[in-house]
N, CA, C and O atoms as a Tinker XYZ file with bonds, in Angstrom:
   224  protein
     1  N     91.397000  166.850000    6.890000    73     2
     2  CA    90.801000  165.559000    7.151000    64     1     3
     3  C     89.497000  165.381000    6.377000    63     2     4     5
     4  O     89.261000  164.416000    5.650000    81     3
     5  N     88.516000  166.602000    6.648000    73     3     6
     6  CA    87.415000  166.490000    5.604000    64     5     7
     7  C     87.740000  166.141000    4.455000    63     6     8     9
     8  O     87.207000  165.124000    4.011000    81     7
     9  N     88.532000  166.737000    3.778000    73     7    10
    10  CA    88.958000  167.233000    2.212000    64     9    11
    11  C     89.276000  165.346000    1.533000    63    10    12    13
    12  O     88.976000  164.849000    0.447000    81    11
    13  N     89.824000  164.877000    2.478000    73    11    14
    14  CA    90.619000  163.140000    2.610000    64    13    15
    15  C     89.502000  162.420000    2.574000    63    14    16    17
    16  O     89.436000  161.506000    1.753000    81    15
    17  N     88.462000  162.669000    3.404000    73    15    18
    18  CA    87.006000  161.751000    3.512000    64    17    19
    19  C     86.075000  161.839000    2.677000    63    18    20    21
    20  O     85.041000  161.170000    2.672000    81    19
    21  N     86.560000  163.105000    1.535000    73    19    22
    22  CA    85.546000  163.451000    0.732000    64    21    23
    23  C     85.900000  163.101000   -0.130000    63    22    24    25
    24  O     85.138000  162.544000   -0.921000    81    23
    25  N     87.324000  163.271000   -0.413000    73    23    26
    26  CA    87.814000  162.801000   -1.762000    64    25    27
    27  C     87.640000  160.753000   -1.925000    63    26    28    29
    28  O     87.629000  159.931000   -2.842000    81    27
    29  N     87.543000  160.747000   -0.523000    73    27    30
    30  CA    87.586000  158.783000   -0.737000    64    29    31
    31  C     86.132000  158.776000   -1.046000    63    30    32    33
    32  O     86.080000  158.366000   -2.206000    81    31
    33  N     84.971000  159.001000   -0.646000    73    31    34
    34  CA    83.915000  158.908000   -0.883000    64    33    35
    35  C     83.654000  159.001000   -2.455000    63    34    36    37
    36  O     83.044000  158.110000   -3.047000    81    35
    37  N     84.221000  160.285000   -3.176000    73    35    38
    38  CA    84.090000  160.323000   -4.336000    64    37    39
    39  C     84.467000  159.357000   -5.062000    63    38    40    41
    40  O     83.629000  158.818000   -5.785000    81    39
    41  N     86.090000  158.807000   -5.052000    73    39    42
    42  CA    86.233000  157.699000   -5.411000    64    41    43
    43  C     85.712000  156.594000   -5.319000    63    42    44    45
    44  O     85.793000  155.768000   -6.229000    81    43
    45  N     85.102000  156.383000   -4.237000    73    43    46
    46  CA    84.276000  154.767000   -4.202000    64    45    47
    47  C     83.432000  155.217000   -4.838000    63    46    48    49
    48  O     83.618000  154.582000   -5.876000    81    47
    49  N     82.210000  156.155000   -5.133000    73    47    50
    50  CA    81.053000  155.985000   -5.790000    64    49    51
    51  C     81.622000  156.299000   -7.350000    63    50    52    53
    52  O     80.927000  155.794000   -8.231000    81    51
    53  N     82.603000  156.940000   -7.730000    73    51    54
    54  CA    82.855000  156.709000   -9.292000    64    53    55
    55  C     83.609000  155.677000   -9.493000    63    54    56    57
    56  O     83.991000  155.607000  -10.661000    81    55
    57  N     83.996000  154.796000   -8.772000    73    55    58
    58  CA    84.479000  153.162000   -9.018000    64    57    59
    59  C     83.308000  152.181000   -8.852000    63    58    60    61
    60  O     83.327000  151.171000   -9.556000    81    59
    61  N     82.448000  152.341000   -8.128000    73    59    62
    62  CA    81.248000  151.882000   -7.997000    64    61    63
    63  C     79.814000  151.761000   -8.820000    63    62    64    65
    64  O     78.911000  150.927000   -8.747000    81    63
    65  N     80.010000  153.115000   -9.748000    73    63    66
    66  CA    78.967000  153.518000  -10.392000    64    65    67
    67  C     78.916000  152.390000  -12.118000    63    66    68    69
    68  O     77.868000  151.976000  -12.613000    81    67
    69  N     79.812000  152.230000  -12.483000    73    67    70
    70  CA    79.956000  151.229000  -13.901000    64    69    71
    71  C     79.336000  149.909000  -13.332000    63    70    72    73
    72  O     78.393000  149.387000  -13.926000    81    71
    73  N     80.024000  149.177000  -11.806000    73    71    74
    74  CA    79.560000  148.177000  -11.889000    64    73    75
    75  C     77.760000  148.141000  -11.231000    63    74    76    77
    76  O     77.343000  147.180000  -10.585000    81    75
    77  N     77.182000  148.963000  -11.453000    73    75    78
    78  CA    76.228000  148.475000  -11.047000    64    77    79
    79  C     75.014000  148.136000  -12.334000    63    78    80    81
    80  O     74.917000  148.825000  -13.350000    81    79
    81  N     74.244000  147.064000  -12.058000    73    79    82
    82  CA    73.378000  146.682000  -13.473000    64    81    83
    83  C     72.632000  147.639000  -14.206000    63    82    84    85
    84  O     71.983000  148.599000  -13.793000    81    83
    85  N     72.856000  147.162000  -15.540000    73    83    86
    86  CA    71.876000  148.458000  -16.405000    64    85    87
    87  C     70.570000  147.397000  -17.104000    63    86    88    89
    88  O     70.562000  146.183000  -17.306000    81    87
    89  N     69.504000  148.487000  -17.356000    73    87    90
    90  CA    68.353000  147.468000  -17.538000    64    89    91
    91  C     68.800000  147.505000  -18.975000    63    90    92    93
    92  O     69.075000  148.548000  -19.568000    81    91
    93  N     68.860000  146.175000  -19.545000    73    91    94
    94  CA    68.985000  145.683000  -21.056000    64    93    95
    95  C     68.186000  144.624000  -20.674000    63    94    96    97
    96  O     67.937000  144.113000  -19.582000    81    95
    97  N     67.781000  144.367000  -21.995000    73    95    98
    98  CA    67.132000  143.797000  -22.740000    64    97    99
    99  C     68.027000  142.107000  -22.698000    63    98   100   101
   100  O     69.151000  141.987000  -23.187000    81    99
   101  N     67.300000  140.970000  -22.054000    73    99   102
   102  CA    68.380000  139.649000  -22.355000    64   101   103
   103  C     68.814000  139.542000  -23.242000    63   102   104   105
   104  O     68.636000  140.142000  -24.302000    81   103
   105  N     69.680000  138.496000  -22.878000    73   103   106
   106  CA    70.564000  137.686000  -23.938000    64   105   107
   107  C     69.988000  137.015000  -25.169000    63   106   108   109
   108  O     70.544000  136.849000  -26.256000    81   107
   109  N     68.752000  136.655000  -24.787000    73   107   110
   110  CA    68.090000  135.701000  -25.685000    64   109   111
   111  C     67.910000  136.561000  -26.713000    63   110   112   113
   112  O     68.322000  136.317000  -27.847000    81   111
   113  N     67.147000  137.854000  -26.323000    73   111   114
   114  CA    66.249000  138.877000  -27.290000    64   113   115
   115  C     67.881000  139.618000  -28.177000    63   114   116   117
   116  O     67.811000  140.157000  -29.281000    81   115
   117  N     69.030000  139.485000  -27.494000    73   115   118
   118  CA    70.069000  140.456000  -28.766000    64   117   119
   119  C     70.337000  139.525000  -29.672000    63   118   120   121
   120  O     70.583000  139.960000  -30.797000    81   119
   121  N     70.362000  138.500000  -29.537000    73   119   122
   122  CA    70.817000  137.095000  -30.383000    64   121   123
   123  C     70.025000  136.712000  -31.010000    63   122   124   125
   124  O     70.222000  135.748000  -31.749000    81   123
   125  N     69.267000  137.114000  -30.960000    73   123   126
   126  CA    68.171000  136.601000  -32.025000    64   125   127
   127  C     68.209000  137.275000  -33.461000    63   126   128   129
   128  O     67.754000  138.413000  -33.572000    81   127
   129  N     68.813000  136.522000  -34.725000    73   127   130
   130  CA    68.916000  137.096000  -35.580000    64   129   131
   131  C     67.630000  137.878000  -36.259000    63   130   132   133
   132  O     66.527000  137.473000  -35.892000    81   131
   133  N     67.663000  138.935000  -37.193000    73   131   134
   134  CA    66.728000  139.438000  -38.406000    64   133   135
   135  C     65.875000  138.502000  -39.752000    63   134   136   137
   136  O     66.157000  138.380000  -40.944000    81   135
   137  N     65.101000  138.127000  -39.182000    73   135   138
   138  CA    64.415000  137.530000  -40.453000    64   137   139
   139  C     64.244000  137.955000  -41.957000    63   138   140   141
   140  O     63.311000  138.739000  -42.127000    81   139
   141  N     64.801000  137.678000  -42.851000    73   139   142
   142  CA    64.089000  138.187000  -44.290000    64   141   143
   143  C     65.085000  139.824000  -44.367000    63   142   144   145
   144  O     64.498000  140.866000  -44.660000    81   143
   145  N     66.494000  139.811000  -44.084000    73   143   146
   146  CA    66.954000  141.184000  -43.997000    64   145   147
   147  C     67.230000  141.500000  -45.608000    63   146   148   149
   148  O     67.608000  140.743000  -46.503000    81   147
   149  N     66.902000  142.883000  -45.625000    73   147   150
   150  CA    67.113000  143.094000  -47.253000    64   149   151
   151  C     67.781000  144.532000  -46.856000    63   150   152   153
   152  O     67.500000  145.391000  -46.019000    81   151
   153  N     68.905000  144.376000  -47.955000    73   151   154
   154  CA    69.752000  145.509000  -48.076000    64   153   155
   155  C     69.712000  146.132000  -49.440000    63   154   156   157
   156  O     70.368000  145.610000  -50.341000    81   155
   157  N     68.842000  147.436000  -49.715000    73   155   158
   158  CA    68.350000  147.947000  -50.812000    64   157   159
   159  C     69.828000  149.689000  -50.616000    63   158   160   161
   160  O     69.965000  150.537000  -49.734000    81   159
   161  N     70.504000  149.455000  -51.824000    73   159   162
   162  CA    71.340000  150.855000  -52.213000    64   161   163
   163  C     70.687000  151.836000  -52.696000    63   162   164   165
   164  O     70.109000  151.815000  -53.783000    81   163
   165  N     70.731000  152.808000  -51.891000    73   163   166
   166  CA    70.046000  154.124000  -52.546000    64   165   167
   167  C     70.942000  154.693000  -53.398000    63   166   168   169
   168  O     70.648000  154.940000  -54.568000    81   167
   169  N     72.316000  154.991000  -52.785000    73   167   170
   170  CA    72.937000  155.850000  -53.333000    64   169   171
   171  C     74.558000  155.204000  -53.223000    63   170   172   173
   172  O     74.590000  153.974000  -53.239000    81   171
   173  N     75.478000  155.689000  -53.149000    73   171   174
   174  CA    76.677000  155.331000  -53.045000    64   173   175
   175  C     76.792000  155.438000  -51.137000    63   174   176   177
   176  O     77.224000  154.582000  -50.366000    81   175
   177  N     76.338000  156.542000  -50.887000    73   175   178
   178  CA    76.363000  156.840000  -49.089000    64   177   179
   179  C     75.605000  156.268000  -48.639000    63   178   180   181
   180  O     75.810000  156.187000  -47.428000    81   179
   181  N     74.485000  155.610000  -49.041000    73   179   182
   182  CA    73.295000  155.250000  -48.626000    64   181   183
   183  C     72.364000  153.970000  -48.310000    63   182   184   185
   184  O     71.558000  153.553000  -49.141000    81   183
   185  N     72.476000  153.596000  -47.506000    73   183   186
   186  CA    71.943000  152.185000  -47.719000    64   185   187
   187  C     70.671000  151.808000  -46.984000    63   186   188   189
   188  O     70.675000  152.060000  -45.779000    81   187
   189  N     69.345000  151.125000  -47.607000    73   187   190
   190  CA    68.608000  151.046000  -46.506000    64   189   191
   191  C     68.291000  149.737000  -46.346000    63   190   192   193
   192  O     68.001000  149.076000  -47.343000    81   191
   193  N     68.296000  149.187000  -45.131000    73   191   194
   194  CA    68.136000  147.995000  -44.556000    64   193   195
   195  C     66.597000  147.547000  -43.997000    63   194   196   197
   196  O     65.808000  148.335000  -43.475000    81   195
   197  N     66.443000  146.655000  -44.138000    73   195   198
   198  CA    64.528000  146.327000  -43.901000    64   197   199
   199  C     64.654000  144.729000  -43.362000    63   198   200   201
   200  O     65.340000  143.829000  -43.846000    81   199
   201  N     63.723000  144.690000  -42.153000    73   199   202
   202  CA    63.766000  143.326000  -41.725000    64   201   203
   203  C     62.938000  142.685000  -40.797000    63   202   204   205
   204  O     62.887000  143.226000  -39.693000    81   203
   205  N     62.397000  141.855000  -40.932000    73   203   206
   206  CA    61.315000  141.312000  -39.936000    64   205   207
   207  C     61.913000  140.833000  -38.620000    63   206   208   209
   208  O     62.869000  140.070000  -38.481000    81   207
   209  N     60.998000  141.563000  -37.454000    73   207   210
   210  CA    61.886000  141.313000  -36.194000    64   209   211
   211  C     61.129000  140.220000  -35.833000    63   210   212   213
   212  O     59.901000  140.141000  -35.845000    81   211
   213  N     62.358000  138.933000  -35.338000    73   211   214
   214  CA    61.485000  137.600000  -34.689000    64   213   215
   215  C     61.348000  137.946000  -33.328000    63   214   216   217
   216  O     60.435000  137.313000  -32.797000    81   215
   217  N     61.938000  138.736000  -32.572000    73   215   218
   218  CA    61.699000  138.708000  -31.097000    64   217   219
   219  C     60.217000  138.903000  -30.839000    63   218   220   221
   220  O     59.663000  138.499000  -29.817000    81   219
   221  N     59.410000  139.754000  -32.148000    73   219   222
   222  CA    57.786000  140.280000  -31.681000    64   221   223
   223  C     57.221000  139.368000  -32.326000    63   222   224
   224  O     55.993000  139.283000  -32.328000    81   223
């Protein structure tokens, strides 16, 4: 009977655990595109990207 009450417990809190909120950052602030993005090739593997952030 323990073994039954323990195992349901487990299940509700690992069915439980995804939906609960994670702190991110809004909607507004991911959508907000990169100002002035420049994509400079170093190499064939390599690429470096540079860009003014509008959110700050």
């Amino acid at each position: 009977m323990h073994r039954i009450i323990l195992r349901l417990l487990c299940l509700f809190f690992a069915v439980s655990i995804p939906w609960t909120p994670i702190a991110r950052p809004s909607l507004a602030e991911e959508t907000v595109p990169p100002a002035n993005l420049v994509a400079e090739v170093i190499s064939p593997t390599e690429i470096r990207l540079t860009w003014v952030d509008q959110a700050t």
